[in-house]
N, C-alpha and C positions, 0 to 999 in steps of 0.2 A: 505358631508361637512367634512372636516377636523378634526381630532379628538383633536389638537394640538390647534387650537382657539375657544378662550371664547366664540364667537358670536353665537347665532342661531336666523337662520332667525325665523320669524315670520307669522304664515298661514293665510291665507284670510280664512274669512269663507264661508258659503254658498252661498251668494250672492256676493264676491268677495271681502268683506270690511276687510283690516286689521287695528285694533287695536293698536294703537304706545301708550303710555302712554306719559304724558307730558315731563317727562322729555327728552323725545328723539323727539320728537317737537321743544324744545328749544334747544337741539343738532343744529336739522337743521337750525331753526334759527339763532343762531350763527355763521353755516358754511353760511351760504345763506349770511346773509349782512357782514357778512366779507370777504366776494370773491364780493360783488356786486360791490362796488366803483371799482375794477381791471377790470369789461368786457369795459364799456362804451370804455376805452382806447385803450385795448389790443384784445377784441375778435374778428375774424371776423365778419362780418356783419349778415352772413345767421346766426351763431351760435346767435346774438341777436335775429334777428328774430324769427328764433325759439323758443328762452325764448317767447317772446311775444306771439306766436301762442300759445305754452302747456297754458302760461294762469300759470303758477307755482307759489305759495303761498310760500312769505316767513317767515310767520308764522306758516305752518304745514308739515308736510309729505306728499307728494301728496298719493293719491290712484291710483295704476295702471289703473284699467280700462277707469278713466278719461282720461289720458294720451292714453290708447288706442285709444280711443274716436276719439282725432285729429289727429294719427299717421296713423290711418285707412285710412279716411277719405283725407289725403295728397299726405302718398305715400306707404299703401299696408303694413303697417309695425307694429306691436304691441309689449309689452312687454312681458316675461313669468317670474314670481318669481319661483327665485331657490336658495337654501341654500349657505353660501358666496363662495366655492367649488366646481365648476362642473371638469369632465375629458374634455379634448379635443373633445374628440368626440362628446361628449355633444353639446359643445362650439359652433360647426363648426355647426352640427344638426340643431338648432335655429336656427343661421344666414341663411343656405339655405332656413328655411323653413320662413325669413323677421317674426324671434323672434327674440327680444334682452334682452339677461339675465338679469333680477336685484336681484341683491341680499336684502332680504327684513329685512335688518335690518340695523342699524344705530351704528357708531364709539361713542367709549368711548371717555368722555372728556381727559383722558389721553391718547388719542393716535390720539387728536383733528389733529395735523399737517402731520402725516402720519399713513399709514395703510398697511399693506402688502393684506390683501384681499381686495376686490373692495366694498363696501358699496353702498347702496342706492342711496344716496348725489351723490357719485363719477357717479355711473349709469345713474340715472335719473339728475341731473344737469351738468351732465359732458358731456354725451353722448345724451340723447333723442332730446335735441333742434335742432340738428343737424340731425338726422333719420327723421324730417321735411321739409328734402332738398334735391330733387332727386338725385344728384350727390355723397351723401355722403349712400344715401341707395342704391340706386345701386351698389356701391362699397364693401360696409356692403354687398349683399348677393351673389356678385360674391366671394367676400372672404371665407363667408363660404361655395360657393360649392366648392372652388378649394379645402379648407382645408376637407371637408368630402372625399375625392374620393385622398387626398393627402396621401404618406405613414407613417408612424411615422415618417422616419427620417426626407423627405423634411416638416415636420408639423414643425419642428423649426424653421428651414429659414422662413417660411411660417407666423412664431410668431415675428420674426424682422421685415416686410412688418406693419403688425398690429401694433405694439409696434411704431415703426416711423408716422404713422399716424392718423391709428386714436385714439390713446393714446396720442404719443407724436408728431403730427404733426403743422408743420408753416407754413403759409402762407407769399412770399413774395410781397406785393404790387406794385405797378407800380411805386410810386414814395420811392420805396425800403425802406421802413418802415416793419415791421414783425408785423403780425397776428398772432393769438391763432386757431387752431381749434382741435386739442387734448385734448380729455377729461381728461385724467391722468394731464395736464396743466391745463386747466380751470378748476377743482377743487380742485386745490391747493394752492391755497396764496402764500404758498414760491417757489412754482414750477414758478407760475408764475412773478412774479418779477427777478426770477433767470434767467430763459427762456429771457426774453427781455434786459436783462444787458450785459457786457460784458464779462464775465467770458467764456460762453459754446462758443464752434464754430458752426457755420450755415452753414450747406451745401446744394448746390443746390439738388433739389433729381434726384440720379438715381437707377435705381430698383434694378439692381446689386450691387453698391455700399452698397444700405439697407439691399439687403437681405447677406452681411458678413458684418454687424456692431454688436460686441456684444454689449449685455447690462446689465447693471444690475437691477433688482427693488427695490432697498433699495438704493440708490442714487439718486442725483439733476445726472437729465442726460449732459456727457458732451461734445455731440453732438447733433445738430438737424438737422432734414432733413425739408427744405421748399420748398413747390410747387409752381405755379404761379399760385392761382386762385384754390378755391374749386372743381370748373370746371375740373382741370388736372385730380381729383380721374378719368373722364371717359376716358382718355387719358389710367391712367394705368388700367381698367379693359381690353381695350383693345391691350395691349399688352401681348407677349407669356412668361404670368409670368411662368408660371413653366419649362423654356426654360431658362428664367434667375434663378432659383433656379437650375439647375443643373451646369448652365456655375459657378454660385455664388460658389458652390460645389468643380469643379475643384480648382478654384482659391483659396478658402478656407479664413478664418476668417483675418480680419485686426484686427494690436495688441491692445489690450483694452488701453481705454484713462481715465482706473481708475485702480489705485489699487487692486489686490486682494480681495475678502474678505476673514478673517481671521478663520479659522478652529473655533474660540471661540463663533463667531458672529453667 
């Protein structure tokens, strides 16, 4: 865990139950029905379904092994709590072995509308509904085996791929409307009002293109990459991603479509 934020995670105990105190209940609850009214319109489909399968309380903190329970039991997949900081290698670790990190603890009300590390909320409501849909878990663990067997340097590129989808990923419909299926989107109220307005630009995805977009994480992103259908993630497992992370290489970074940030910041 990083030594620099306030958070620490919280351990399960023996039998795997952790302990939230109320006040970080009511955290969630907070986050939970004020992102609820934004899915009905904006999510895609399988990511509601999902919600509906976990079965998720938006009165309490879920407990991971529940959540295992049905992730199992779908598509081979579980959670492992980890401090809000893993390294990379960590990272990539989990996903080959179809674990998805959560970090087990819960954002301060003063940092209610952003966070720079990923929270529970963000983890578990952001991502898990979605690890209920074989196209997005499959995807989830081909990523992390190209990224374990990947060098440090292709692991960046490799972090743009991730960061466009399933963070910040779109769906675009048939009748050309935009879907939500990025977790960094779906749990965030401003992200996603921002995301469906007319401010950012939408680009179709191509693999190449994604893997030299930089980005930043402390900004509204302002680009997004949308695929046709949840369905495409099996399109791009099989393609010669790291075939495009080297051509991407040559070609090198297109120029940021945000400001600097500033040495103070």
């Amino acid at each position: 865990m990083s030594k620099n934020t306030e958070y620490v995670a919280r351990l399960p105990d023996a039998d795997g139950h952790i302990d939230y105190p109320q006040v970080e209940h009511d955290t969630w609850q907070a986050l939970y029905v004020r992102q609820q009214g934004n899915l009905s319109e904006y999510a895609c489909n399988e990511y509601q379904q999902g919600l509906i399968d976990l079965g998720l309380s938006a009165n309490n903190i879920p407990q991971l092994q529940n959540i295992d329970k049905v992730l199992l039991s779908m598509t081979g997949w579980k959670t492992a709590a980890v401090p809000a900081l893993i390294s990379f290698e960590r990272f990539f670790e989990l996903l080959a072995n179809r674990e998805f990190p959560v970090a087990t603890f819960i954002r301060s009300k003063d940092e209610f509308d952003y966070l720079r590390e990923p929270d529970i909320f963000h983890e578990v409501f952001g991502h898990c509904p979605l690890l209920t849909n074989e196209s997005f878990a499959k995807f989830s663990h081909a990523y992390g085996k190209l990224g374990l067997a990947a060098s440090k340097e292709d692991r960046v590129l490799l972090a743009r791929l991730y960061w466009f989808t399933v963070e910040f990923g779109l769906i675009r419909n048939r009748d050309d409307s935009l879907s939500i299926y990025g977790g960094g989107i779906l749990s965030s109220p401003g992200e996603t009002l921002y995301a469906m307005g007319a401010e950012p630009q939408i680009k179709p995805f191509n693999l190449v293109d994604v893997l030299r977009t930089p980005y930043r994480i402390d900004i509204m992103q302002p680009v997004y990459y949308a695929v046709d259908g949840l369905s495409f993630l099996d399109e791009i497992v099989e393609m010669d991603i790291m075939g495009a992370v080297a051509e991407a290489k040559k070609l090198g970074l297109f120029a940021p479509l945000y400001e600097p940030k500033s040495k103070a910041s």
